[in-house]
C-alpha positions as CSV (number, residue, x, y, z in Angstrom):
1,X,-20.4,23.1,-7.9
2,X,-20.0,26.0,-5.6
3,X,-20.9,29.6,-6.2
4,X,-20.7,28.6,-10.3
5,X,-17.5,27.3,-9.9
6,X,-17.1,23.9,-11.4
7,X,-15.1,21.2,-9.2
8,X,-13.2,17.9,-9.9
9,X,-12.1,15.7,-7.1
10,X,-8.3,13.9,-8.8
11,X,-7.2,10.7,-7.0
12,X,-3.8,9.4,-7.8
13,X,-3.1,6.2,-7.7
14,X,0.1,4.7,-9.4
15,X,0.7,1.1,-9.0
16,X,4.1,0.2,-8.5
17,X,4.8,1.5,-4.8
18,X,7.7,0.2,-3.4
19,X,7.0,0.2,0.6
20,X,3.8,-1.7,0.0
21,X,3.3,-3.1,-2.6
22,X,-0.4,-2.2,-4.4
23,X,-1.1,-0.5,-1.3
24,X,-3.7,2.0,-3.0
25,X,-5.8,-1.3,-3.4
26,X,-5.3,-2.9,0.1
27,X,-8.5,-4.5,1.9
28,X,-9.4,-1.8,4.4
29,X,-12.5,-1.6,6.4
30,X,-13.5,-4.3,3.9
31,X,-13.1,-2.5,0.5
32,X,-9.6,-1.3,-1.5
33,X,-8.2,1.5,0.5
34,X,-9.0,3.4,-2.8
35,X,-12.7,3.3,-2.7
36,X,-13.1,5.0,1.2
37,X,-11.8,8.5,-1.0
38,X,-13.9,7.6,-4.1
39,X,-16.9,7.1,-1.6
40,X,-15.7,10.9,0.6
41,X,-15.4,12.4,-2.9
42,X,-18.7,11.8,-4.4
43,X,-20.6,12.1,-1.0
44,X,-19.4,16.2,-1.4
45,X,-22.3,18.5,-2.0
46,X,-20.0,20.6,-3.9
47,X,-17.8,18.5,-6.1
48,X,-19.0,17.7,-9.8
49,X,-16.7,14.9,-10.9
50,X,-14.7,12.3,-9.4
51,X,-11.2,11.2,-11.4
52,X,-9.3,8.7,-11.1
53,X,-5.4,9.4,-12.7
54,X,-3.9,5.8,-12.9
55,X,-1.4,3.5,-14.8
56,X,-3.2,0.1,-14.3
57,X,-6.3,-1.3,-15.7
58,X,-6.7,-3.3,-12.5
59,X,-6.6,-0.1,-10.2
60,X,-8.8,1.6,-12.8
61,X,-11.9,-1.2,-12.9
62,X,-11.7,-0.8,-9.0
63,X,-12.0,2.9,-9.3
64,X,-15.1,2.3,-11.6
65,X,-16.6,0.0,-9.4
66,X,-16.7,2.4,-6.8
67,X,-17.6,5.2,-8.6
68,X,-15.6,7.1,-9.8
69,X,-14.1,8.0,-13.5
70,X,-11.2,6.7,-15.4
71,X,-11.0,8.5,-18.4
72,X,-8.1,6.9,-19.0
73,X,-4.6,5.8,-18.2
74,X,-2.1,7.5,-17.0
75,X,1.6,6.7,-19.2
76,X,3.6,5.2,-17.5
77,X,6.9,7.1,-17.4
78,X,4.9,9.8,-15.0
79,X,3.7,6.8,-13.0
80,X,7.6,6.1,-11.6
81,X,8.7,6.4,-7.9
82,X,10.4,10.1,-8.7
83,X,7.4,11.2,-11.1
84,X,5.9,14.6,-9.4
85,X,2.7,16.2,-8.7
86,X,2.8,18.3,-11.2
87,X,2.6,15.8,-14.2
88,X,-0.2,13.9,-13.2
89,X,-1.6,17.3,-13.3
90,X,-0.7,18.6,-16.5
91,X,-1.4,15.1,-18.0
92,X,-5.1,15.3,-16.8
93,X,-5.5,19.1,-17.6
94,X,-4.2,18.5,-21.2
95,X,-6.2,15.2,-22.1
96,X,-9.3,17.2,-20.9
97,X,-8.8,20.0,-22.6
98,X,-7.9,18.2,-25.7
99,X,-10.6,15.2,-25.4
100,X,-13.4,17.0,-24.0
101,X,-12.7,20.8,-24.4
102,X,-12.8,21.9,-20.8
103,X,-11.2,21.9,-17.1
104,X,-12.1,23.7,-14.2
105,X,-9.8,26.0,-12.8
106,X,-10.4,24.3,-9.3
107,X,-9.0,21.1,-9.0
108,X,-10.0,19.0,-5.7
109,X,-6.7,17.1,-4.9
110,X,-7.6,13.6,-2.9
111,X,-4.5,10.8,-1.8
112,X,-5.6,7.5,-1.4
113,X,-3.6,6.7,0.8
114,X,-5.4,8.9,3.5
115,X,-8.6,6.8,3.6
116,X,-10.1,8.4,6.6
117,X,-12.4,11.5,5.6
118,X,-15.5,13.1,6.5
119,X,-18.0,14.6,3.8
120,X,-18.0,18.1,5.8
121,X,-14.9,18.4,6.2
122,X,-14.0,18.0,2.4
123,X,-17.1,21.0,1.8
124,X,-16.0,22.9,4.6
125,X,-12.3,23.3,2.8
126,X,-14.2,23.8,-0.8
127,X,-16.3,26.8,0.7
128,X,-13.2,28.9,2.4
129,X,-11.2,29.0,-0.5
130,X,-13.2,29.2,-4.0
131,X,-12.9,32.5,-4.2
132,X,-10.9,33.5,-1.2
133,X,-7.2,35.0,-3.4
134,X,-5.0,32.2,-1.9
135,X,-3.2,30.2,-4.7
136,X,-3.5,27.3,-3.2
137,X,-5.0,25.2,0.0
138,X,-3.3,22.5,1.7
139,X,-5.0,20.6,4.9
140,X,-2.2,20.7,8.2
141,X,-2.2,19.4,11.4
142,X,-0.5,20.4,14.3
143,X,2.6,18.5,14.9
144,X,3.1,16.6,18.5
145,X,6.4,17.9,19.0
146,X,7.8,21.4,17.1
147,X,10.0,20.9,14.1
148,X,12.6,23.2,15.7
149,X,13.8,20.2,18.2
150,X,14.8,17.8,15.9
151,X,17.9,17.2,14.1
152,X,20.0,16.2,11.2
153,X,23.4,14.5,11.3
154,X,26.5,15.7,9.5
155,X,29.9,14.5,10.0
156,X,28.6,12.0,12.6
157,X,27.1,14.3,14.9
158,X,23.9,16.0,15.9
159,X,22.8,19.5,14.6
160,X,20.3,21.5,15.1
161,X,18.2,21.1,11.9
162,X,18.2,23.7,9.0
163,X,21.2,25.4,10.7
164,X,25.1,25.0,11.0
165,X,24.5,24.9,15.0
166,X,26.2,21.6,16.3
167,X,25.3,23.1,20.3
168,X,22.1,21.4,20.8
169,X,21.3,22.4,24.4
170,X,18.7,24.9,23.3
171,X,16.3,21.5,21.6
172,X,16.3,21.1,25.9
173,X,13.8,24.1,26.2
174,X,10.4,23.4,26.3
175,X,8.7,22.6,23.0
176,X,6.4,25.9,24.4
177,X,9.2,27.9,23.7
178,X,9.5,27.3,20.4
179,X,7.0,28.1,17.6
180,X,4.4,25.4,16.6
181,X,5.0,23.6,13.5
182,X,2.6,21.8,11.2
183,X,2.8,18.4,8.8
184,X,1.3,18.8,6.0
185,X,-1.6,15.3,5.9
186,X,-3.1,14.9,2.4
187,X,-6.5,15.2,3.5
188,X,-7.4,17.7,0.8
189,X,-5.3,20.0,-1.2
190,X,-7.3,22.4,-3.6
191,X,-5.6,23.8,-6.4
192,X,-5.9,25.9,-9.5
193,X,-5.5,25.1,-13.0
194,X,-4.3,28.5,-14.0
195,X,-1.6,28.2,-11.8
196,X,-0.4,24.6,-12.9
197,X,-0.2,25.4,-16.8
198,X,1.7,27.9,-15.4
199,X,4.5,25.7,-13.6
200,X,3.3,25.3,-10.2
201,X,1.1,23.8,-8.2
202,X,0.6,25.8,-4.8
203,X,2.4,29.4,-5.4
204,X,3.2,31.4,-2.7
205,X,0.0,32.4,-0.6
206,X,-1.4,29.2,0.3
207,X,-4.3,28.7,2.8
208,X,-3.5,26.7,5.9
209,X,-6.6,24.3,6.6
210,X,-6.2,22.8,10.0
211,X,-7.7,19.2,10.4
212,X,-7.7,16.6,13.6
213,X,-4.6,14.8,13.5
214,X,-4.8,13.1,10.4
215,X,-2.8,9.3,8.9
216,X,-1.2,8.5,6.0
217,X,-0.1,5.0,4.6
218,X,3.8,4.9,3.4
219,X,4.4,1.7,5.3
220,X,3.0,-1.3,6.2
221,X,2.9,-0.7,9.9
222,X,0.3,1.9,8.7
223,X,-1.7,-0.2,7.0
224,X,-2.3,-2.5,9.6
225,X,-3.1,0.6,12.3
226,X,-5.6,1.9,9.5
227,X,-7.2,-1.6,9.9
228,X,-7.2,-0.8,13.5
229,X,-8.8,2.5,13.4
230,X,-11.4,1.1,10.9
231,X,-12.4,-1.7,13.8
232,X,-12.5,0.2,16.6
233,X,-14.6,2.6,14.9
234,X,-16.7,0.1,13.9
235,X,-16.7,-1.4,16.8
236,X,-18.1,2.0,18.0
């Protein structure tokens, strides 16, 4: 809880990924990948619950092991590769609502697969925007390289991207001269109920919230650099 406000951390974790297969359960650091964002959520000073939102038993006796709650299970046709944010939401708001008469408005949004978190960090996200007016936050970090010299291909050639600009001379410049861009990382994303039952999740004033550079698991390469990060930091 911070200043009265009542918080729940939601992990999602589907089972039937494609690029790697059960990776929200792979061994990492020793444990299910799952289990390092369990373990960040409920080390938060500030965060009341930690939910699971799952389709499969297995995922959701590894979640309990950990931790964390699993309420129940998440059906399965908003468990599919193309399912969206949004319905995990509106499933979990609705089967609160309806099974135990209350949700928060602030809703602690937590990936698995971005198993490397610290504690403050999480807090420190939690106390700038509970009652800051932004609809939404979302945790950035800077990108290496601006978005503005990359590309897309159309009719077998280069363009700049977003634009109908096949001269790419300019992508020469600098990266200095063009304005910094940021990927968005999944290390926390804080939402609000009000805004979900009313269609969206992160409206239009959302609050940036910079973090270190920051990785995700989409493929298996990332998995096994994960495992590396783990063992040098243990190692350390």
């Amino acid at each position: 809880m911070y200043k009265s406000q009542k918080i729940y951390a939601i992990i999602p974790a589907r089972s039937g990924s494609k690029g790697v297969k059960n990776k929200n359960i792979a061994n990492i650091g020793g444990i299910p990948m799952i289990a390092h964002t369990i373990k960040s959520a409920l080390s938060s000073n500030y965060i009341d619950r930690v939910i699971v939102s799952t389709d499969s038993k297995e995922y959701a006796d590894i979640s309990r092991s950990f931790g964390a709650e699993v309420p129940f299970l998440r059906p399965s046709n908003i468990s599919k590769d193309f399912s969206t944010d949004i319905d995990f939401f509106l499933h979990l708001i609705k089967w609160l609502e309806n099974n135990e008469n209350y949700c928060p408005e602030y809703l602690v949004h937590l990936r698995p697969t971005t198993p490397i978190r610290d504690k403050k960090v999480i807090d420190s996200a939690i106390k700038n925007f509970i009652g800051s007016g932004y609809s939404a936050l979302r945790s950035i970090h800077k990108m290496s390289d601006t978005s503005y010299k990359t590309f897309e291909i159309e009719e077998n050639k280069l363009k700049m991207i977003n634009s109908n600009n096949f001269n790419i001379e300019k992508t020469t410049l600098p990266r200095q001269s063009f304005p910094s861009t940021y990927d968005a990382n999944g290390y926390i994303d804080i939402v609000k109920k009000s805004n979900i039952v009313s269609g969206f999740i992160h409206g239009s004033k959302v609050m940036p919230f910079l973090t270190k550079k920051t990785y995700e698991i989409d493929e298996i390469e990332d998995v096994e650099y994960i495992k590396y990060l783990f063992k040098i930091g243990k190692n350390s």
